[in-house]
C-alpha positions as CSV (number, residue, x, y, z in Angstrom):
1,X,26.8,-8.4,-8.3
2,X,23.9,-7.9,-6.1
3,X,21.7,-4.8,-6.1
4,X,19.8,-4.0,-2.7
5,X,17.1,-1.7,-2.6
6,X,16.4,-0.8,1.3
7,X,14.3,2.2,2.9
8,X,16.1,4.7,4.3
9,X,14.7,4.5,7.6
10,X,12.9,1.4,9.4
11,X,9.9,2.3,10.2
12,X,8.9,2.3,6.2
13,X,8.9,-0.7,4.3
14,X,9.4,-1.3,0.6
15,X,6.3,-2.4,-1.1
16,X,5.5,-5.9,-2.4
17,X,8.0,-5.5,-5.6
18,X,6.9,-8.7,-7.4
19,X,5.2,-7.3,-10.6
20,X,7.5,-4.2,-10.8
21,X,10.6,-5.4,-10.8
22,X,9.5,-8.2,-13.6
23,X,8.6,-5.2,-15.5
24,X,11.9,-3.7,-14.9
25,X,14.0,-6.5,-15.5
26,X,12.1,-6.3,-19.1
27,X,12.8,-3.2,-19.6
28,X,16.5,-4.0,-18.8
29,X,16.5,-6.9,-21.3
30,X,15.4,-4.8,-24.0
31,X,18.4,-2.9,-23.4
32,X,21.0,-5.1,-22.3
33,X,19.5,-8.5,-24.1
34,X,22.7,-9.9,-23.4
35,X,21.6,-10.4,-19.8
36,X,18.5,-12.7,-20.3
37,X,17.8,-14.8,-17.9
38,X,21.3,-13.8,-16.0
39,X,18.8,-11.9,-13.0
40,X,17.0,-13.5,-10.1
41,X,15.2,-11.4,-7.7
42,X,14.0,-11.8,-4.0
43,X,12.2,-9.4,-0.8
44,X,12.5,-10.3,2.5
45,X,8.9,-11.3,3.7
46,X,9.0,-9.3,6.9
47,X,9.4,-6.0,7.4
48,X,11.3,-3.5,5.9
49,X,10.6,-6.0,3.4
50,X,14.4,-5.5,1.8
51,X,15.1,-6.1,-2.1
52,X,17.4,-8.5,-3.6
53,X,18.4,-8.5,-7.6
54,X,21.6,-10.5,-7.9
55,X,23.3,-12.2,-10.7
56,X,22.9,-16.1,-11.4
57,X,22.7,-18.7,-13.8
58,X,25.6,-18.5,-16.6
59,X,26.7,-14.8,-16.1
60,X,29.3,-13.6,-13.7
61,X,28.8,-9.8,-13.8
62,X,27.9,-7.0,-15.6
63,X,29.3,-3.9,-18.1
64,X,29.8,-0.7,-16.5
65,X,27.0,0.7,-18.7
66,X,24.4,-2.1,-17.7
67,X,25.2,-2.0,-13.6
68,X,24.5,2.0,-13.3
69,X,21.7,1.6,-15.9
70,X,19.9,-1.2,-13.6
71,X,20.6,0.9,-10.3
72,X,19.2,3.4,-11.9
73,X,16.1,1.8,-12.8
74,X,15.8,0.5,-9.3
75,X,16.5,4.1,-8.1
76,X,13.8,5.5,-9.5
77,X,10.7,2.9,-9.4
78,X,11.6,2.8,-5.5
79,X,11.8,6.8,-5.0
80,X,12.7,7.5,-0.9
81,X,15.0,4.0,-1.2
82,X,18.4,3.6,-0.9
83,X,20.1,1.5,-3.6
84,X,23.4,0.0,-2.6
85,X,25.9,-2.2,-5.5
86,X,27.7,-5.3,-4.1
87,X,30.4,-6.5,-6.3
88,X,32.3,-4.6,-9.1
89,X,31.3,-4.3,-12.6
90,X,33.4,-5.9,-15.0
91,X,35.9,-3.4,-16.1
């Protein structure tokens, strides 16, 4: 699965997401401490400076519960974004 967290137009651009989503991915684990170390993270450099949170190391996807949770989380620390989900959770 891959989570990316766009603007919604292109003139904006998405902060420098670093710190945050380190803080989020935290707060996912203490949820979901299954997952540790199962989520990598990049941004683009340029602008609109796009998100990336995918899945790698051992795990192959996520629960249901933990995919909407995580968009979720994304949703709201990036307020104005647009979240899209590629890949399926595990059923």
């Amino acid at each position: 699965m891959t989570f990316w967290v766009k603007p919604r137009s292109s003139i904006e651009a998405l902060p420098e997401a670093g710190d945050l989503v380190r803080d989020l991915l935290e707060l996912f684990y203490e949820y979901f401490p299954e997952y540790e170390g199962c989520l990598g993270f990049s941004q683009s450099p340029r602008r609109p400076r796009y998100l990336f949170l995918y899945m790698e190391g051992p795990c192959g996807g996520l629960l249901p519960s933990a995919a909407l949770f995580l968009k979720d989380l994304l949703e709201n620390a990036f307020p104005g974004a647009e979240v899209r989900v590629y890949g399926k959770p595990w059923p």
